[in-house]
C-alpha positions in Angstrom: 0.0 0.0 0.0 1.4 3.9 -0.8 2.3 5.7 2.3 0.4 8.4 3.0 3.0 11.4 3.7 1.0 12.9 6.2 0.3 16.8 6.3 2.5 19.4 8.7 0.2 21.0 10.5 1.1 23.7 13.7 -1.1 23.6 17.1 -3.2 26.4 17.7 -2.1 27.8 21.4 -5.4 28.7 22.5 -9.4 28.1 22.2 -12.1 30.6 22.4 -15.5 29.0 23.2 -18.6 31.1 22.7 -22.1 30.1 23.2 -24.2 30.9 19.7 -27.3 29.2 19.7 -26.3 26.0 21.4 -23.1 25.4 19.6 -19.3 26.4 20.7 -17.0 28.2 18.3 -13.7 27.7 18.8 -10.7 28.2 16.5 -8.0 25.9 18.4 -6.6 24.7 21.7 -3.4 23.7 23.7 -4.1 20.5 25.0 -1.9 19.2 28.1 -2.5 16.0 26.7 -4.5 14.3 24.0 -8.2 13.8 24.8 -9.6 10.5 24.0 -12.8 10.5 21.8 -14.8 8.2 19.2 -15.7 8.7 16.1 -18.5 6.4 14.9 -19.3 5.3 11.2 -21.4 2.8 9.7 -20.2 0.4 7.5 -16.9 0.5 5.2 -17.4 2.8 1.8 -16.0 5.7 0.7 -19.1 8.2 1.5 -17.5 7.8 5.1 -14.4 9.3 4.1 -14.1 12.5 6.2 -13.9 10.6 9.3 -10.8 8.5 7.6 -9.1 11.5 6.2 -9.4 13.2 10.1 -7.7 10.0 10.9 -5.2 8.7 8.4 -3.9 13.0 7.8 -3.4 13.1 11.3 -6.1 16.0 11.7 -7.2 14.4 15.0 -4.3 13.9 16.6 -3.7 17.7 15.7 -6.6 18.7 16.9 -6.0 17.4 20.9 -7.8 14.1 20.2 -6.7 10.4 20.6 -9.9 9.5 18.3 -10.5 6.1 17.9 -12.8 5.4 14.4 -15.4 2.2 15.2 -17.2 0.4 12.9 -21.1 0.5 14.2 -21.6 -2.2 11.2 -25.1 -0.3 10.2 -26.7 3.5 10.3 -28.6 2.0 13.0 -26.1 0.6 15.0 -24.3 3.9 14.5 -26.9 6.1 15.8 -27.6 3.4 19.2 -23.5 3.9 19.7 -24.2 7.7 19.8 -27.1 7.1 21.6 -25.9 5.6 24.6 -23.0 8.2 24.6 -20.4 5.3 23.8 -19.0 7.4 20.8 -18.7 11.0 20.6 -19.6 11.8 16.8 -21.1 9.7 14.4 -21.5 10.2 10.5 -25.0 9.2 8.9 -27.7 9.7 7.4 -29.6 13.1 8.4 -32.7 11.5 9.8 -30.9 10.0 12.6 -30.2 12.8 15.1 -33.6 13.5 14.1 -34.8 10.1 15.2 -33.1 10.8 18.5 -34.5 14.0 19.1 -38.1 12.4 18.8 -37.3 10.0 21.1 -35.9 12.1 24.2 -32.4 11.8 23.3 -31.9 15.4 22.2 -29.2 15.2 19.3 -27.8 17.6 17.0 -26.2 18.2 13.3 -22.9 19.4 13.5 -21.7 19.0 9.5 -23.3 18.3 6.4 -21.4 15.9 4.3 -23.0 16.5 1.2 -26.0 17.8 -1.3 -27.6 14.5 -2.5 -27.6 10.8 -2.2 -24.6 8.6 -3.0 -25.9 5.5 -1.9 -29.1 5.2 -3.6 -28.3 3.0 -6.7 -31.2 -0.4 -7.3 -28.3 -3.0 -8.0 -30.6 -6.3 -9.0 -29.1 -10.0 -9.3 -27.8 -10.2 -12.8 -29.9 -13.3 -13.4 -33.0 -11.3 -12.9 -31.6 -8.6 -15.2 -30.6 -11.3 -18.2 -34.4 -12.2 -18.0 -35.7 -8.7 -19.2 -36.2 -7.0 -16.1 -35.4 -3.4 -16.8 -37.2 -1.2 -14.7 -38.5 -0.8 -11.1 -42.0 -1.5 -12.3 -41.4 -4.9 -14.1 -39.2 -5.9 -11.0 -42.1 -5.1 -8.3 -44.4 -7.9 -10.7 -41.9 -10.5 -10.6 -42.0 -12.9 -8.0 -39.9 -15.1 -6.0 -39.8 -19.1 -6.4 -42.0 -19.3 -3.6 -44.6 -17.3 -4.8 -43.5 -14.1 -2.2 -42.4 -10.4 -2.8 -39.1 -9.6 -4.3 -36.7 -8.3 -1.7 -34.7 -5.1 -1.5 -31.7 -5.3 0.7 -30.7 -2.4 2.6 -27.7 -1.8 5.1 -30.1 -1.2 8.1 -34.0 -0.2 7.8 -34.2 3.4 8.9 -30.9 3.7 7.5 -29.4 6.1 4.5 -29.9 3.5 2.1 -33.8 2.8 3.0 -34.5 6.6 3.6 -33.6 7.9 0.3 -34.8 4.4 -1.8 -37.9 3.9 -0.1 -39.0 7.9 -1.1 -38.5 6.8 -4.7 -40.4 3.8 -4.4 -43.3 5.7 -2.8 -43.0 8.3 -5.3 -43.3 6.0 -8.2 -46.2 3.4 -5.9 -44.3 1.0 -5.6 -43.1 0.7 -2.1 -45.4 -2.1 -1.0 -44.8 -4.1 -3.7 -41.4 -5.3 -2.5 -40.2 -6.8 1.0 -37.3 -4.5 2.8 -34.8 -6.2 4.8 -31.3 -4.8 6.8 -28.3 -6.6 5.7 -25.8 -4.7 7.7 -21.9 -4.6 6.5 -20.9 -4.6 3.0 -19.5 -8.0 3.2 -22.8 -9.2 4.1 -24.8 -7.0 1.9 -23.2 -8.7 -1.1 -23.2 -12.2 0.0 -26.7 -11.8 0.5 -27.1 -10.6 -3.4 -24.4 -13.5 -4.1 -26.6 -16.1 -2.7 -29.7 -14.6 -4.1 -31.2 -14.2 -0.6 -32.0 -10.8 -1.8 -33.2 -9.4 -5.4 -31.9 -6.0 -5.3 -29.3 -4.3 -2.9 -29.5 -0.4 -2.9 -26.2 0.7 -2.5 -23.3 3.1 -3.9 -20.9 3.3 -6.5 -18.1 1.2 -5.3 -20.7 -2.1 -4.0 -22.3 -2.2 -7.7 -19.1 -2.3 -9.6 -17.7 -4.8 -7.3 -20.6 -7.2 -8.0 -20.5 -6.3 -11.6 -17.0 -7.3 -11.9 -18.0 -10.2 -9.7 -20.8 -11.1 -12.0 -23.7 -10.8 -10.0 -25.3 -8.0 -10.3 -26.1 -4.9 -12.7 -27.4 -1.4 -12.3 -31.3 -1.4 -12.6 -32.1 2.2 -11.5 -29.2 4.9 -10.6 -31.1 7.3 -7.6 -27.8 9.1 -7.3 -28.4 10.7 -11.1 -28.9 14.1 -10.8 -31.4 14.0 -13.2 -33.6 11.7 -11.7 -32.6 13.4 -8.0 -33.8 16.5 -9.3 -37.2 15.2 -10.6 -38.1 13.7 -7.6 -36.3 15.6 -5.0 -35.7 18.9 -6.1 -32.2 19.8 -5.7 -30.2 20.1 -3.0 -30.6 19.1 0.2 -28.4 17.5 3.4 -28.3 13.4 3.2 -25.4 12.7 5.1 -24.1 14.6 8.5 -21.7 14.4 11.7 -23.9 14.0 14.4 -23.9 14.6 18.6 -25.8 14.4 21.6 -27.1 17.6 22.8 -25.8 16.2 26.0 -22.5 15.1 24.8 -22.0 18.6 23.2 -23.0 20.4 26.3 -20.7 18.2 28.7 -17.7 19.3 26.6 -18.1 21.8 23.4 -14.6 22.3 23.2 -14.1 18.4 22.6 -16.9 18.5 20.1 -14.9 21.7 18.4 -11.7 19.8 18.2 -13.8 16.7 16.2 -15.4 19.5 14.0 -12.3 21.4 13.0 -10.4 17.8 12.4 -13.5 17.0 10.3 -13.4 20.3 8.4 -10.1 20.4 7.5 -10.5 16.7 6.4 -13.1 17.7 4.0 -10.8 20.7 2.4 -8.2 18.0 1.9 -10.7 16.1 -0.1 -11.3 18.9 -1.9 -8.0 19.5 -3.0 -6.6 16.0 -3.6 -7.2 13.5 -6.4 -9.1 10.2 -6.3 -5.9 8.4 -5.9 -5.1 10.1 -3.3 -7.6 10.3 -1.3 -8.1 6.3 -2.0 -4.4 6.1 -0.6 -5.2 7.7 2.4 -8.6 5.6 3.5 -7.5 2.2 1.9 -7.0 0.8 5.3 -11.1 1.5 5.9 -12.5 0.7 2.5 -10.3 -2.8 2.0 -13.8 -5.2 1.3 -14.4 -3.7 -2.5 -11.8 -3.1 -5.1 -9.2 -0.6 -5.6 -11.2 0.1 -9.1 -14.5 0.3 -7.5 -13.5 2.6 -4.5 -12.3 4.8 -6.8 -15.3 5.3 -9.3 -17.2 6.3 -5.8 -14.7 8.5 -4.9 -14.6 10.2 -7.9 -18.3 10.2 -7.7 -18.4 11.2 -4.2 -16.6 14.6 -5.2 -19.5 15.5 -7.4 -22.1 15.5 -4.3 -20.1 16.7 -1.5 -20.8 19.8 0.2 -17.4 21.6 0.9 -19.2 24.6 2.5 -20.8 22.4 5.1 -23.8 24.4 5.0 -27.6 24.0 5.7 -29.9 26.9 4.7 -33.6 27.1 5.1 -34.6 26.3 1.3 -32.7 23.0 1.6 -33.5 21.6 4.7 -37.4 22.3 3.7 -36.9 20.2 0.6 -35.7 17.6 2.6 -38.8 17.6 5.0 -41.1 15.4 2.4 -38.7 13.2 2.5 -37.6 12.7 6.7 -40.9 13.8 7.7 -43.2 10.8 6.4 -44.8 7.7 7.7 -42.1 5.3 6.5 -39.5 7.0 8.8 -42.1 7.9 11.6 -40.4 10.6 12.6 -42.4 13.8 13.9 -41.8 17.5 12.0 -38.6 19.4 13.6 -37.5 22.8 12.9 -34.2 23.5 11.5 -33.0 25.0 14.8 -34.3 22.2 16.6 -31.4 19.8 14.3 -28.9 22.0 13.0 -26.1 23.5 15.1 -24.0 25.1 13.0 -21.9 27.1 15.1 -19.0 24.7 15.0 -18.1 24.9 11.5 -18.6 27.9 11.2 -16.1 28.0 13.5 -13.7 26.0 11.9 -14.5 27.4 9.0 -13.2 31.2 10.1 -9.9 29.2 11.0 -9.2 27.4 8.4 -10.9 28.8 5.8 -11.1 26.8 2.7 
């Protein structure tokens, strides 16, 4: 594997912590000592890659922190982790600091990742595709040997994955025509489709092409298009984000600065470094799929990401028909009841991109 040379950066000698609508800005700190925090992400692709840059650039360790990255396995899994205040940040889909917040554990946005879905491509068993199925709507009337449902595989139900697909399959009527199940890690996810346990896996980039090359699978319906995003969706708005307690963010904000700053400059790295570079640097997260295939999400990671880190009014309403149904069950919340953006902006002022 290429050694990553790892980026010079100085220590900021001091840390300015001001309360602005429940957040903490800060611009740096002298740390006696490292602080030990967790970083939680779900399963191991490359739409996860801030949280590997922080780590593998050093951006952590400069930031005060002895972070330690864990594997929840699912977005689920992620969000209980949080949850029960066993990891510090997690990354995910938006909807879960949302589900927390409507279920008395008070949680918070602290960093958009990007502007639309990355994981939302219909990736059907290439048996089923040989035999003429071409569309969504042909797949929903086909039915299994045993007379049941075709299955969709996501990574967890309530996850990213499930979130964005479902809305299309709702969108189109389709949605209970198929049979959802959570397949958790990506290992698992394609064995399932290997095995033909499951019909379709809704995934991203790098998961298709590693069953294509395996020859199991091809693309039936690509929600990541911006095309088809934009006819159903509208444009942009926050799929992915770091997420916090309210509680874990109140016990320490400067902590919670130091993970936003290391996640900021992370992203600005991303920004300015090629797909091979950046595959270099998180190779040691993404080793299940391919070099080939890590890259083609990369590259198409780069077309969705947000490096502003912002979330403005007009976006997060365009979001709401999506969070805010009965699939998700999660009750309306205003956009100051989620978003804290008072960290990045913070980082933001200091390292300005």
């Amino acid at each position: 594997m290429a050694r990553v040379a790892m980026a010079h950066v100085s220590r900021r000698s001091a840390l300015t912590v001001i309360a602005a609508g429940g957040a903490a800005l800060a611009a740096g700190r002298a740390w006696a000592q490292a602080t030990a925090g967790r970083a939680v992400y779900p399963v191991a692709v490359p739409i996860y890659q801030t949280q590997f840059v922080a780590d593998r650039i050093g951006y952590f360790k400069d930031a005060g922190l002895d972070c330690k990255l864990v594997q929840g396995g699912s977005g689920v899994k992620t969000r209980e982790i949080v949850a029960s205040s066993q990891g510090d940040v997690g990354i995910g889909d938006i909807t879960h600091p949302m589900q927390l917040s409507n279920h008395g554990r008070a949680a918070r946005v602290l960093m958009p990742v990007d502007t639309r879905a990355s994981s939302a491509m219909f990736i059907i068993r290439k048996d089923l595709k040989d035999q003429g199925i071409n569309t969504l709507e042909a797949f929903t009337q086909w039915r299994r040997p045993d007379g049941r449902k075709p299955i969709v595989s996501v990574s967890s139900l309530g996850g990213t994955n499930h979130v964005w697909a479902s809305y299309y399959m709702e969108t189109m009527g389709l949605d209970d025509k198929v049979t959802w199940i959570g397949t958790g890690n990506v290992d698992t996810m394609l064995g399932s489709l290997k095995s033909k346990q499951v019909d379709i896996l809704v995934g991203s980039l790098s998961l298709l092409n590693e069953a294509r090359e395996q020859g199991w699978a091809e693309l039936l319906f690509d929600g990541t298009d911006e095309t088809i995003w934009n006819k159903h969706i509208g444009g942009k708005v926050p799929v992915t984000s770091h997420f916090s307690l309210k509680s874990t963010i109140e016990k320490d904000p400067a902590k919670i600065q130091a993970f936003v700053t290391a996640l900021w400059r992370a992203t600005q790295w991303i920004k300015m470094h090629t797909p091979e570079q950046i595959y270099d640097a998180i190779e040691p997260y993404v080793g299940s799929t391919s070099r080939s295939a890590n890259l083609l999400e990369i590259t198409a990671l780069q077309k969705v990401a947000d490096y502003e880190a912002t979330i403005d009014t007009v976006s997060f309403a365009r979001g709401e028909k999506v969070w805010f149904r009965e699939m998700t069950g999660i009750k309306a919340l205003k956009i100051e009841d989620v978003v804290s953006p008072g960290f990045v902006d913070a980082a933001r002022k200091a390292y300005p991109g």
